[in-house]
C-alpha positions as CSV (number, residue, x, y, z in Angstrom):
1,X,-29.7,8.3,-3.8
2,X,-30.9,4.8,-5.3
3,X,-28.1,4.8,-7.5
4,X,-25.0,6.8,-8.9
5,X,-22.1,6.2,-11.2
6,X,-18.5,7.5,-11.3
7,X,-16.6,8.3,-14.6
8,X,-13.2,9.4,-15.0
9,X,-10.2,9.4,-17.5
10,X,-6.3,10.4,-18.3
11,X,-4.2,11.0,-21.5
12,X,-0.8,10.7,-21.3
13,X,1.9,11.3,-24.6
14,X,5.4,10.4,-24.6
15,X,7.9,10.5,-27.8
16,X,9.2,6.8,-26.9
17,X,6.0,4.8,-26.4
18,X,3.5,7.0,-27.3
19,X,-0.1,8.1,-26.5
20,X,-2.3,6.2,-24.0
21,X,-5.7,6.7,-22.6
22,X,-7.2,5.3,-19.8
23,X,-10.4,5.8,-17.9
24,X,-12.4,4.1,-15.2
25,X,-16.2,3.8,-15.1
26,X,-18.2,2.8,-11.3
27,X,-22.1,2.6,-11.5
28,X,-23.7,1.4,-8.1
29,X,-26.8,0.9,-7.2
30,X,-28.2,0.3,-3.6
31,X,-30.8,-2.9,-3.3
32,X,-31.8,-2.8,0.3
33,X,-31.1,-0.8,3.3
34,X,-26.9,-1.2,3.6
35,X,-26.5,-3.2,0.6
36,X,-24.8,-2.2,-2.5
37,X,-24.3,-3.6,-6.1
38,X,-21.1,-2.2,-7.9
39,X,-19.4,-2.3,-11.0
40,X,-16.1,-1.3,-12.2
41,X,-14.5,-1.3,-15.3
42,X,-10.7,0.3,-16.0
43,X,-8.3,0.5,-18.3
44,X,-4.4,0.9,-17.4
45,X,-1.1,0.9,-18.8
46,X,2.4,0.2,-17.8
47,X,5.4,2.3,-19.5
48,X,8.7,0.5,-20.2
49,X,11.3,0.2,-17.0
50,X,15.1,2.5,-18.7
51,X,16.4,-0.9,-18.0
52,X,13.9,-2.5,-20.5
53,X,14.5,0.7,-22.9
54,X,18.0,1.2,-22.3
55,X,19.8,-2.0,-21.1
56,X,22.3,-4.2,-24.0
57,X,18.9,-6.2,-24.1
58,X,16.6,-3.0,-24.5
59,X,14.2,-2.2,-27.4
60,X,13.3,1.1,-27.9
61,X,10.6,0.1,-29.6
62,X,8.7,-0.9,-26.9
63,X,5.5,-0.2,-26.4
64,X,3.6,0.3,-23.0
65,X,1.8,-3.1,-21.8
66,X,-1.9,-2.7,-22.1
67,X,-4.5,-3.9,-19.6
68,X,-8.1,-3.5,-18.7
69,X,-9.7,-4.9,-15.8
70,X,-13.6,-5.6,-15.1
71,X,-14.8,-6.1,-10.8
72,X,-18.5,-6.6,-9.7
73,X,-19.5,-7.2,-6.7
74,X,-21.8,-6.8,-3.5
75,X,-21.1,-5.3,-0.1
76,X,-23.9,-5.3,3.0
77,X,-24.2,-4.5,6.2
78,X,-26.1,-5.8,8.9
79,X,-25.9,-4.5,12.6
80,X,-22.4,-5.3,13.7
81,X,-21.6,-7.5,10.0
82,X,-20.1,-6.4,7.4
83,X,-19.8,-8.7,4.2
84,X,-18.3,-8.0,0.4
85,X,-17.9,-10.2,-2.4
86,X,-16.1,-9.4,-5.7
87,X,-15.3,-11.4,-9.1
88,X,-12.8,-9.5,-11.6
89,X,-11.2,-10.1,-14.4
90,X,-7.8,-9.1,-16.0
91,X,-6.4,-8.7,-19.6
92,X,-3.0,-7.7,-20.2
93,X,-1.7,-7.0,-23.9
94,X,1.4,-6.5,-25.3
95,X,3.4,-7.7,-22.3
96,X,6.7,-7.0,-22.0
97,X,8.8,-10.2,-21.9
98,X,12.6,-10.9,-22.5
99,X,13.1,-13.1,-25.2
100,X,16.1,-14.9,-26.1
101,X,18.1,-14.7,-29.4
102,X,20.5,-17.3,-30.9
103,X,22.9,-14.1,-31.4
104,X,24.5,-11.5,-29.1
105,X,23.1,-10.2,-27.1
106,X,21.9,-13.6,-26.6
107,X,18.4,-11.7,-25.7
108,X,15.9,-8.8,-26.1
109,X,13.0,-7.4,-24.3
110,X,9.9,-7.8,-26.6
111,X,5.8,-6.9,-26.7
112,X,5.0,-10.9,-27.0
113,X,2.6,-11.8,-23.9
114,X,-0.8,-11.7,-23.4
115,X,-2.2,-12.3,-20.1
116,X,-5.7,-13.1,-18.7
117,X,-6.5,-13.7,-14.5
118,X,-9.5,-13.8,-13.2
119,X,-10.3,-14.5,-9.1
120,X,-13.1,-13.7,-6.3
121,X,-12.5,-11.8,-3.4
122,X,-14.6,-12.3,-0.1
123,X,-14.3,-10.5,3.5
124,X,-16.5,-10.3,6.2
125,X,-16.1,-8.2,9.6
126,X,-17.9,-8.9,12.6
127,X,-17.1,-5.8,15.3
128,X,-18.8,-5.9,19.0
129,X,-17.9,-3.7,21.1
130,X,-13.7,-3.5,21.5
131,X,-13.7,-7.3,19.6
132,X,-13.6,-7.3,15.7
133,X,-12.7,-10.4,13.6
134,X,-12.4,-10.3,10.0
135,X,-11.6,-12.9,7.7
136,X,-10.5,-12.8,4.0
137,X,-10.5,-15.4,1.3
138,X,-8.8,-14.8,-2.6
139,X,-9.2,-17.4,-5.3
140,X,-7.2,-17.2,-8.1
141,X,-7.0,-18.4,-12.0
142,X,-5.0,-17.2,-14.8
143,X,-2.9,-18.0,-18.3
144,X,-0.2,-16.2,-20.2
145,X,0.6,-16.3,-23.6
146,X,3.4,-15.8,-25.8
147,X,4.8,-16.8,-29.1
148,X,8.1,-18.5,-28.3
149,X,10.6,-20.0,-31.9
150,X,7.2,-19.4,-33.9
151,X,4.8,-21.2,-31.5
152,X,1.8,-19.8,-29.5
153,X,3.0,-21.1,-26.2
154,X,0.1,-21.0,-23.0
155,X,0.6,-22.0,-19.4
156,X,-0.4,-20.6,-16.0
157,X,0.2,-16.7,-15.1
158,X,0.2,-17.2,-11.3
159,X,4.2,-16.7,-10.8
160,X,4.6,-17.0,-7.5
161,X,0.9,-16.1,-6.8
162,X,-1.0,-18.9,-4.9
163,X,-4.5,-20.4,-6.6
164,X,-5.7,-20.2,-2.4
165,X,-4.8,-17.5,-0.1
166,X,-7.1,-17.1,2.8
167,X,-6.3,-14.9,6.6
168,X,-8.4,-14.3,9.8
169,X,-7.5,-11.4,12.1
170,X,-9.0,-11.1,16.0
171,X,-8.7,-7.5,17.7
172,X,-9.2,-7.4,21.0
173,X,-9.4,-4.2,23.4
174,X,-8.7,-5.5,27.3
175,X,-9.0,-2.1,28.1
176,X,-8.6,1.7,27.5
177,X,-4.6,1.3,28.0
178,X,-4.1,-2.5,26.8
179,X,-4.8,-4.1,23.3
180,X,-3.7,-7.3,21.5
181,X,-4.5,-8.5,17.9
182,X,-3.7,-12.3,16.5
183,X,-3.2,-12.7,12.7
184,X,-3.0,-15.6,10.6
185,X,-3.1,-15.9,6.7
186,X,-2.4,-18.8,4.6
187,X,-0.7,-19.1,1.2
188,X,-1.3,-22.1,-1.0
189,X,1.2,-23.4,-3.4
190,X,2.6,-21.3,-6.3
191,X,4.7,-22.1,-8.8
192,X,8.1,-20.2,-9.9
193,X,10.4,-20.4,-12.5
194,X,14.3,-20.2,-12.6
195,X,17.4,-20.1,-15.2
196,X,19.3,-23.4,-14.9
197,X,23.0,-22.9,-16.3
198,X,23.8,-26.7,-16.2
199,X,21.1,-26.8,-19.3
200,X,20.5,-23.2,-20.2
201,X,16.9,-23.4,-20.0
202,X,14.1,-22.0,-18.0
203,X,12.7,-24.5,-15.3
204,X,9.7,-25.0,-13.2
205,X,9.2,-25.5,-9.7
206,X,7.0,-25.5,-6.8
207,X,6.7,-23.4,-3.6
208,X,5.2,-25.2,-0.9
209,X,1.8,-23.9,0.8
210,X,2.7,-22.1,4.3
211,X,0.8,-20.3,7.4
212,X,2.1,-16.7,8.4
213,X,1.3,-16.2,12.0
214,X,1.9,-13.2,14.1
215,X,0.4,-12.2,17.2
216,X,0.3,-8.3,18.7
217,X,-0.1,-7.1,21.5
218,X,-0.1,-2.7,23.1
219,X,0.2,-1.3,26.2
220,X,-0.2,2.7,27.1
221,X,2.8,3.1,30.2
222,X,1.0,7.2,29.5
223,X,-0.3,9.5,27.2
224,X,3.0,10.0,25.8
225,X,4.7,6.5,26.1
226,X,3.4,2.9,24.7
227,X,5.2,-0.3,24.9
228,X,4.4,-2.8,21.7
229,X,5.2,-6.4,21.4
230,X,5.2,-8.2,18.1
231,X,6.0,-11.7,17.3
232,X,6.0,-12.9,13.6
233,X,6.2,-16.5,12.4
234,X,4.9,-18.0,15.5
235,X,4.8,-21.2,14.2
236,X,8.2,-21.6,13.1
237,X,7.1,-21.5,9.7
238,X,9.7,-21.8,6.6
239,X,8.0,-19.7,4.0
240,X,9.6,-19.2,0.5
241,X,8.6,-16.5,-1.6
242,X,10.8,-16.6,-4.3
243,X,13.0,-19.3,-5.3
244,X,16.5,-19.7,-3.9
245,X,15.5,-17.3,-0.7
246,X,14.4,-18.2,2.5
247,X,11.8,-16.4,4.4
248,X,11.9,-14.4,7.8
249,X,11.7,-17.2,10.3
250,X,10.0,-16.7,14.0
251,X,11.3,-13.2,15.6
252,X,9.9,-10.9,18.5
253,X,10.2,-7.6,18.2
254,X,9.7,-5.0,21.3
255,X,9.2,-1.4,20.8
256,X,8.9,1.5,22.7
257,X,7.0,4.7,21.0
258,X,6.9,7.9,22.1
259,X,4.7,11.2,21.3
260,X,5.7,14.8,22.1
């Protein structure tokens, strides 16, 4: 077939937040020998959380955050490479958000944000014989907005996601009973925000860029028996995900794995 296309959909009802549809539609079409234009275009929903419904600061008048979500791309393979490419974009409406009040309970969960993100994805795979190296690369770009004391309000949507994010992974089979792998990705900075009670306010602040690092490595004692060696952080990195907590810093783990 030169080309095809996929087309699918779902209803759901609820008495709280009522009816949604969504659907997905994927045409293709194939340019050359191994190569592959694509298209997708989706449409999603997210229900309220009971804690968002239910809490002192719930609204049961919520309704479910709205998103739809548009991808095209181009994938091709040639001998031992493989190569995709992707660019999406994301809108989000009616995002839930909690927004503070000047009475109790001080706050309330409301549909105020709307959120748009739009990135490219790249991999390529390169596999010869019992070696394969891949490599991954995400760009990132995206704004929020809400209406905050009667202002439209707009800055970044990237919380805690970095603008960069990249990662190359080597396999290596030494032979039919030994294997070994090395994996290294790196985050770039990201921004996060926090609730300081000195001024009761909302503040920004930045997460430094890190490299994860791990290295792998298998070895078949018999059929039944393998002995596997992992070490994580290898560089002694001090990665922070979320503000206030400190990442998993350089550990080995040694495992022995059994099949009856």
């Amino acid at each position: 077939d030169l080309w095809g296309m996929e087309i699918g959909g779902r209803f759901n009802q609820h008495s709280m937040y009522g009816n949604n549809f969504t659907y997905h539609v994927n045409p293709y079409l194939y340019v050359r020998q191994q190569g592959k234009l694509f298209a997708n275009y989706y449409s999603s929903f997210k229900a309220p959380s009971l804690y968002q419904l239910y809490s002192p600061y719930g609204n049961q008048d919520l309704n479910a955050e709205r998103g739809q979500t548009f991808e095209i791309g181009y994938e091709q393979r040639i001998g031992q490479f493989y190569t995709r490419l992707v660019g999406f974009q994301q809108n989000v409406q009616e995002g839930i958000v909690f927004q503070s009040m000047d009475v109790e309970p001080y706050g309330r969960y409301e549909n105020i944000s709307k959120q748009k993100t739009k990135g490219l994805e790249f991999e390529t795979r390169y596999v010869w014989k019992g070696f394969c190296a891949e490599v991954g690369y995400t760009y990132l770009d995206g704004n929020m907005q809400q209406r905050l004391n009667g202002k439209d309000t707009t800055y970044s949507s990237l919380i805690r996601r970095p603008r960069h994010q990249g990662s190359l992974r080597l396999n290596q089979t030494i032979s039919k009973k030994w294997s070994s792998s090395f994996y290294v990705q790196y985050v770039g900075n990201r921004k996060d925000y926090y609730y300081d009670d000195a001024s009761f306010q909302t503040k920004e602040v930045a997460l430094s860029s890190y490299l994860w690092t791990e290295i792998q490595t298998s070895y078949a004692l018999s059929s039944q028996w393998r002995i596997q060696l992992l070490w994580k952080n290898v560089l002694n990195q001090v990665p922070q995900e979320l503000y206030g907590y400190s990442g998993q810093p350089t550990n080995l783990q040694v495992s022995l794995l059994g099949r009856f």
